[in-house]
C-alpha positions in Angstrom: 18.7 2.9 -3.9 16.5 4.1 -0.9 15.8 2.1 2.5 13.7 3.2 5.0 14.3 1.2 8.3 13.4 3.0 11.6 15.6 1.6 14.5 13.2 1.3 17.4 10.9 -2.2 18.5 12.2 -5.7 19.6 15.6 -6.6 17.9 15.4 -8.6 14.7 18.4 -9.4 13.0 17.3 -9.0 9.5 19.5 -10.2 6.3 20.6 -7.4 4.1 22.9 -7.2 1.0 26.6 -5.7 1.7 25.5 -2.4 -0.5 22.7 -1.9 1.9 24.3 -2.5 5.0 27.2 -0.3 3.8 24.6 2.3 3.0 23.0 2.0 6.3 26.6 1.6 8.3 26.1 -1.3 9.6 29.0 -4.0 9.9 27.6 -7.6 9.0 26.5 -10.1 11.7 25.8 -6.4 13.7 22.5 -6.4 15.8 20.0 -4.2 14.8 16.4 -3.4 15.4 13.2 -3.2 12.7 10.2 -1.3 13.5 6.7 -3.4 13.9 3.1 -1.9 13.5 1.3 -1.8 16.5 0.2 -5.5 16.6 3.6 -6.6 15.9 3.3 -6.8 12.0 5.9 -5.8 9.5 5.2 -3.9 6.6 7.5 -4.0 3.3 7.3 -2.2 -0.1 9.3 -2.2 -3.0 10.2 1.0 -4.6 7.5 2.6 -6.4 5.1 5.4 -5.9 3.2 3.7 -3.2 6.9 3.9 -1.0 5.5 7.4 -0.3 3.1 5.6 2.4 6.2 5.3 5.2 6.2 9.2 5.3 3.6 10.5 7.4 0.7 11.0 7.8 0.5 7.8 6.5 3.3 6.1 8.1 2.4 2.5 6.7 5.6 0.9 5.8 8.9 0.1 7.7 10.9 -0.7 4.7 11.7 0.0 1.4 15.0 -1.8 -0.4 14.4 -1.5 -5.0 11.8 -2.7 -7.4 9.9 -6.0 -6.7 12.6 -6.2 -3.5 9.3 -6.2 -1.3 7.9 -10.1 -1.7 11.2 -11.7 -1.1 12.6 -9.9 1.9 9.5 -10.5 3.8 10.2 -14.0 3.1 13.8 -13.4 4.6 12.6 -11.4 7.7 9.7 -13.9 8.1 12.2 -17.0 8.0 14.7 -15.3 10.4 12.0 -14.5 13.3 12.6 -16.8 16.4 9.8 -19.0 16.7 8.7 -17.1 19.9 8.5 -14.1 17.4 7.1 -15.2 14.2 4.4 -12.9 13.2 2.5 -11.8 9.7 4.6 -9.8 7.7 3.2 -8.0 4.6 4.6 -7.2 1.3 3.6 -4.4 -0.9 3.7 -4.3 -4.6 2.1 -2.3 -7.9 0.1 -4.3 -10.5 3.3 -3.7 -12.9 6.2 -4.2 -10.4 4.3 -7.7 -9.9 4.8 -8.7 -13.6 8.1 -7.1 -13.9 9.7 -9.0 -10.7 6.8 -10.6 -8.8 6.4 -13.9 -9.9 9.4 -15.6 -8.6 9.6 -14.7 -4.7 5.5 -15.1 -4.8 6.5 -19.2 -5.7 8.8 -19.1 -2.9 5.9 -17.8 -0.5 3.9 -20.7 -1.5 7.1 -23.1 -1.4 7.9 -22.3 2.2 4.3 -21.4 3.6 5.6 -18.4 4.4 3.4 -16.2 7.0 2.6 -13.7 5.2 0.5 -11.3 3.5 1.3 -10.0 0.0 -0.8 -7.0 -0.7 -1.5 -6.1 -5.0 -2.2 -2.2 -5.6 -3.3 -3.1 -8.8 -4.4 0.6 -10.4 -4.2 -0.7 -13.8 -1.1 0.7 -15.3 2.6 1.3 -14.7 1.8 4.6 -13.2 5.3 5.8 -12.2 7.3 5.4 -15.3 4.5 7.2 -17.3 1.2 5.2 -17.3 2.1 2.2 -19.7 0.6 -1.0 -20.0 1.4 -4.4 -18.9 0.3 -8.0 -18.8 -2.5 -7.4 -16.4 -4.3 -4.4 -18.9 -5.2 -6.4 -21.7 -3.3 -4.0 -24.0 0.7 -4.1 -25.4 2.5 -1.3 -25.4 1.4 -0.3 -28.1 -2.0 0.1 -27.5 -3.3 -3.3 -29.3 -5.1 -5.5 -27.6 -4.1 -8.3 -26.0 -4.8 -11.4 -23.2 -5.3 -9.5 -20.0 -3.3 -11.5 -17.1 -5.4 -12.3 -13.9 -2.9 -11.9 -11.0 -5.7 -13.2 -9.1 -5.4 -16.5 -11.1 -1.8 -16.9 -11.2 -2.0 -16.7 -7.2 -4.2 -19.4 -7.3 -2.5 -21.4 -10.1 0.7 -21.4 -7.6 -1.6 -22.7 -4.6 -1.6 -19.7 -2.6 -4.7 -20.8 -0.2 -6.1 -17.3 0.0 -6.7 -14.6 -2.4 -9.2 -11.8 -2.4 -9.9 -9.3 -5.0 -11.5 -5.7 -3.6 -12.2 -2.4 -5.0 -10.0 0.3 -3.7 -12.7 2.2 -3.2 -14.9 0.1 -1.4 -13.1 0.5 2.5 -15.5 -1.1 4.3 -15.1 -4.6 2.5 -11.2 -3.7 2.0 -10.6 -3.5 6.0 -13.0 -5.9 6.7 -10.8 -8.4 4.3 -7.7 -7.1 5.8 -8.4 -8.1 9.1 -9.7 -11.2 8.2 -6.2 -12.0 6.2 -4.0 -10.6 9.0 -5.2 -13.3 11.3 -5.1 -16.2 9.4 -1.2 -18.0 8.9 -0.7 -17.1 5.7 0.3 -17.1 2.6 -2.3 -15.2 1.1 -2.5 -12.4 -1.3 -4.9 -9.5 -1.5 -5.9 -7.1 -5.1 -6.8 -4.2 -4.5 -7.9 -2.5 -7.8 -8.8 1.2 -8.5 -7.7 3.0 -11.6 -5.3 5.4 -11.3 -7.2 8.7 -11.6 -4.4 10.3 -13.9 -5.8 7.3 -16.0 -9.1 7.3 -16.5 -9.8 11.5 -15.9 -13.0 10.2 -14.6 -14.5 11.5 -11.3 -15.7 9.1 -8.8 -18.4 11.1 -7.2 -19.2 14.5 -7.0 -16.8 17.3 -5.5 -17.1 17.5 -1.6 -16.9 20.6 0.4 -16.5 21.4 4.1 -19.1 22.9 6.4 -16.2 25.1 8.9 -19.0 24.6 11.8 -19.5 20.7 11.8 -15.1 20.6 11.3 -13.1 20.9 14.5 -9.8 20.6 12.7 -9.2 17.1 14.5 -7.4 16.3 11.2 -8.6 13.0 10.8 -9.4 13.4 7.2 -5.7 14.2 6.4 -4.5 10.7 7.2 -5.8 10.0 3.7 -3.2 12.0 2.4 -4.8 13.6 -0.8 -3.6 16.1 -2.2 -7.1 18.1 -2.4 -7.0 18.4 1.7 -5.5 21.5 3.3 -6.1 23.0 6.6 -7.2 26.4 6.4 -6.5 28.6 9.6 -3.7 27.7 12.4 -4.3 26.3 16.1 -7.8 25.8 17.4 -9.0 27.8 14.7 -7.7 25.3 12.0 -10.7 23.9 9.6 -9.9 21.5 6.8 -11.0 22.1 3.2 -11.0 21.2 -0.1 -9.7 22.1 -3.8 -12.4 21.5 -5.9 -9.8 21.6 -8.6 -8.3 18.5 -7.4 -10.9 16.9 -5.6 -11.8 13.3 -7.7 -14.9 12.9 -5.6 -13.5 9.5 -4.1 -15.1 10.1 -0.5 -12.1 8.5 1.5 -12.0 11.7 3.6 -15.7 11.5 4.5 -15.5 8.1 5.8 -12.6 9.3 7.9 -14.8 12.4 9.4 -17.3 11.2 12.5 -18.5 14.6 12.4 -20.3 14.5 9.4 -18.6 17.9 7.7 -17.6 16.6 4.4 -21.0 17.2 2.0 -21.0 17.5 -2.4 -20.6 21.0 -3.6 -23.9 22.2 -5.3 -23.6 22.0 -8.7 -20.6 20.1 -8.4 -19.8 17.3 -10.9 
């Protein structure tokens, strides 16, 4: 089991189970604090690949408890703020953790008009065990075809007032739906679908490279986190760049660069 609860912020007594309190040391009914983002959000995942967002650069999540654990301790967190404190907190789960162990905090959410935020990563697979299908690909296990479940549906089936669909790769519309969300009581659940690349082996644009004159190694690009980004040089000197081996062509790290360095290769695919 792995939690990952950073002990700085306003204290919140938070409701754990004995194994996790014993993992943490903590005694029950024992005060202790639970980190908030900057505008006094908290941010939950269950365990699956995307729990490697609370490491830096990233640093997006402030807990992490088991599989599908995500949706239902925001509810608890959310439900033990004082009313003075009550803010959005937002849950974090894959397109297959959702089928696998989803469903039934999501109809608490509703139940309770809980104020929060459930966030979909929906990349169209069960990525971490190995890439199988599920309900939501419109194939079995086997490969057959077969009804293709709308999470998007079933959130509004269960009365959940708000629920967006984006495109992973489209961040302006993503943050632009994000904020909107994160300001309205919720509940309210966003998808955000983009094929896993280890998926599809398709690239999404052509392979960028670096111009070391326009870069002034502020590092900006690296809070995307990819794996193709390096920083080449050390100190002042340092200029990013990019493995055109791994590079998918996605363009996450030139929306993140306001100095224009990121341009394709030529002759790059």
């Amino acid at each position: 089991m792995q939690v990952v609860l950073r002990k700085y912020g306003n204290s919140t007594v938070a409701v754990l189970p004995p194994s996790v309190l014993n993992q943490l040391g903590i005694k029950a009914g024992q005060p202790m604090t639970l980190e908030t983002t900057a505008d006094g959000r908290i941010v939950l995942a269950a365990t699956r690949r995307y729990t490697l967002a609370a490491l830096p650069p990233l640093s997006a999540l402030d807990t992490c408890l088991c599989m599908g654990a995500s949706l239902g301790v925001a509810h608890g967190i959310e439900r033990g703020l004082p009313p003075s404190e009550r803010r959005q907190v937002v849950a974090v789960i894959g397109d297959g953790t959702f089928f696998h162990s989803g469903l039934t905090p999501l109809v608490d959410l509703v139940y309770n008009h809980a104020h929060t935020l459930t966030i979909v990563l929906d990349n169209r697979t069960t990525a971490m065990t190995g890439r199988q299908e599920h309900p939501g690909t419109g194939r079995t296990l086997s490969g057959e075809p077969s009804a293709e479940v709308s999470i998007a549906a079933i959130a509004r089936a269960m009365g959940i007032p708000e629920v967006v669909q984006t495109d992973a790769y489209d961040l302006p519309r993503l943050g632009a739906e994000l904020d909107r969300l994160l300001a309205a009581p919720g509940p309210s659940l966003l998808v955000n679908r983009g094929a896993c690349v280890l998926l599809t082996r398709a690239p999404q644009g052509p392979v960028l490279v670096v111009d070391p004159v326009k870069c002034d190694g502020c590092r900006r690009c690296l809070v995307v986190a990819c794996p193709a980004l390096a920083l080449r040089g050390s100190g002042k000197a340092a200029r990013a760049t990019v493995d055109a081996a791994l590079c998918t062509g996605c363009g996450f790290c030139a929306a993140h660069c306001d100095r224009d360095a990121f341009s394709p290769l030529s002759g790059g695919a």
